[in-house]
N, C-alpha and C positions, 0 to 999 in steps of 0.2 A: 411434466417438464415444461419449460416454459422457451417459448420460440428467442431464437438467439436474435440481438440487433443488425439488421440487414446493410452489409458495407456500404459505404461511401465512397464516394472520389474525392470530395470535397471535403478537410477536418473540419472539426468543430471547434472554434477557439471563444467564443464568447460564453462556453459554459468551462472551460478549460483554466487553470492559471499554473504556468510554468513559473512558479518560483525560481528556478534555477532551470538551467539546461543539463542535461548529461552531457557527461563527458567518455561514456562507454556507448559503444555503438549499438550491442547487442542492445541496453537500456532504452535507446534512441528508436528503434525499431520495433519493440515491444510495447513504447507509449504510443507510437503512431499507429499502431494498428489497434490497440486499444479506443485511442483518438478519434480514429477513422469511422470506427463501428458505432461511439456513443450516440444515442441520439437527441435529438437536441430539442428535446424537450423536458419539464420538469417530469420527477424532481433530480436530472441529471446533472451532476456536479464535478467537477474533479480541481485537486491542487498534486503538482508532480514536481519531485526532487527539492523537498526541503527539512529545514532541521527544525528543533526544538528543546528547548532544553525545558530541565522537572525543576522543582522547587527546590531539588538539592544540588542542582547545578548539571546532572547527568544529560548528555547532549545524545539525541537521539534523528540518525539518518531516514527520509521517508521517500521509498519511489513514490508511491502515489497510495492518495486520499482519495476516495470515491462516494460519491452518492449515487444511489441506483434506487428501484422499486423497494431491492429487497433488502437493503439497511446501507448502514458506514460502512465499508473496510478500508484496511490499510493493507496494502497490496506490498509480497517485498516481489520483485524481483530477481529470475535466475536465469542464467543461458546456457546451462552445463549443456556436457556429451557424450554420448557411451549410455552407460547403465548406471543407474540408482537404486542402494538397495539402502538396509537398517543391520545394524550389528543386535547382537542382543543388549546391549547397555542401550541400544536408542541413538547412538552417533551414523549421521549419516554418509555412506561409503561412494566416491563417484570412479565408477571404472569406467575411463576411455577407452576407445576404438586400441590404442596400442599396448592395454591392458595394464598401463600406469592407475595406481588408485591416491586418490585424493578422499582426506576423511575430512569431512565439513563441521564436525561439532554436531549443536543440534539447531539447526537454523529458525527452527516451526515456533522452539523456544522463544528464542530470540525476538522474533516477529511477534509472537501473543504481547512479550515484556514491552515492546513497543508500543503496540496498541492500548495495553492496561495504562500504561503510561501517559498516553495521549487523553483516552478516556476520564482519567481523573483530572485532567489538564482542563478538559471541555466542562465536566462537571464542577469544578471550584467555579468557573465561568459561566457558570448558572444553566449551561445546556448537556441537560441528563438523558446520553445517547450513547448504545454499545458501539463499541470499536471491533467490528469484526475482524481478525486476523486470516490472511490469506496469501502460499508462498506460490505462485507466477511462474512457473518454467515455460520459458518460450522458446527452447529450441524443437519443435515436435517432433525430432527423431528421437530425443530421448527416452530412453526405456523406463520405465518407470515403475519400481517392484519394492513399494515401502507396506509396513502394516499397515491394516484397514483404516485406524483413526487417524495417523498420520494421511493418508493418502486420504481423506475426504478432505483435508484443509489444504494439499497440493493439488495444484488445479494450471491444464494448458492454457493457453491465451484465449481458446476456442471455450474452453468447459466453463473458464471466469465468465464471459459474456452472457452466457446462458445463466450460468449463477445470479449474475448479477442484476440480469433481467426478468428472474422469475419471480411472480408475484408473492409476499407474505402474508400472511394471518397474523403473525405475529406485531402486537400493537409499539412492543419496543425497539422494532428490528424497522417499521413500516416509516418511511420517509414518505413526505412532503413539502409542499412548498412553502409553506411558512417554516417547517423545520429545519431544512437545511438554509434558508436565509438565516436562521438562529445559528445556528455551527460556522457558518462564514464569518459572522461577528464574532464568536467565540474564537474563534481561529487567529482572528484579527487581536481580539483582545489576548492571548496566552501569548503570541507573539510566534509566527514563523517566517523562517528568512532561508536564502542561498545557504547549505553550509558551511561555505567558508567566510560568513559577514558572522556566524554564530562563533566558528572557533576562535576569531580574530576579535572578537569583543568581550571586552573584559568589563566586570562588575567592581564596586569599589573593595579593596585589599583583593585587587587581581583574581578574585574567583570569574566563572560566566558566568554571562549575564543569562538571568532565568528568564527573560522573556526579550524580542525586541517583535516589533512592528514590522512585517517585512514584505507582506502578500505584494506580486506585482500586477 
């Protein structure tokens, strides 16, 4: 297992790019302790809270884009409470403390569809690089009782870190510093912005617009 990145007082903002700011708190506090802990050295990346839309218009929300030792991911984040479990269809069940449940669909889905998404975005952009999908709970009270292959792609803000910084063998998963200067331009080039500069812009006969220029 690979030694987690040792906090900061200080963030890291020049390997950082806040597209947008959150407007949730729990979000807001899940990025800065992620923020806090990156280190700032290559090939350490990150872009947080932006959209994207596909070649057919489909507009896709992202907490955060990461580079790390040990590949891309697109990270969602969650702040649930209580307990988390799996039905037998795969929908996942959130029982709070007052035994209210909330069925969340299948979120893990969701995230993969994003990341596949992005990936063929980066790839038409001439930079051929997996999009690891990874779904963030960062309340760590939560309980956390999903099946085993679900539960290797849910991951605390603690277990992400160490994820993220443990070293690969794998050649297609393995960043570097020329490689993620190539995905920042491809980034650049596919076009991502604030989400709401994506939903308010329109393409001609009013579809969206599949790409805009937006990194800040």
């Amino acid at each position: 297992m690979g030694t987690k990145p040792t906090m900061r007082t200080s963030l890291c903002t020049r390997r950082w790019t806040a597209v947008n700011e959150s407007t949730y708190g729990h979000e807001r506090s899940a990025l800065e302790r992620i923020r806090a802990a990156m280190p700032d050295a290559d090939p350490w990346r990150a872009w947080s809270n932006f959209s994207f839309a596909t070649a057919t218009g489909r507009l896709f929300e992202v907490d955060l884009l990461i580079t790390a030792p040990s590949g891309l991911y697109l990270v969602e984040l969650k702040s649930w409470r209580g307990r988390l479990t799996a039905t037998e269809s795969g929908c996942w069940v959130q029982t709070k403390d007052s035994n209210q449940q909330i069925t969340h669909g299948r979120p893990l889905q969701l995230t993969l569809h994003k990341s596949t998404a992005l990936e063929r975005l980066l790839c038409a952009a001439g930079e051929y690089v997996a999009v690891r999908p990874v779904l963030c709970l960062s309340n760590d009270q939560l309980q956390i009782e999903l099946p085993g292959r679900e539960r290797r792609h849910t991951l605390t803000v603690d277990s992400l870190l160490e994820r993220l910084s443990r070293p690969t063998h794998n050649a297609c998963h393995r960043m570097t510093r020329s490689r993620v200067d190539g995905i920042e331009r491809a980034l650049a080039s596919v076009g991502i912005a604030p989400p709401e500069q994506l939903l308010s812009a329109e393409w001609p006969g009013g579809e969206p617009a599949p790409g805009l220029s937006g990194i800040a």
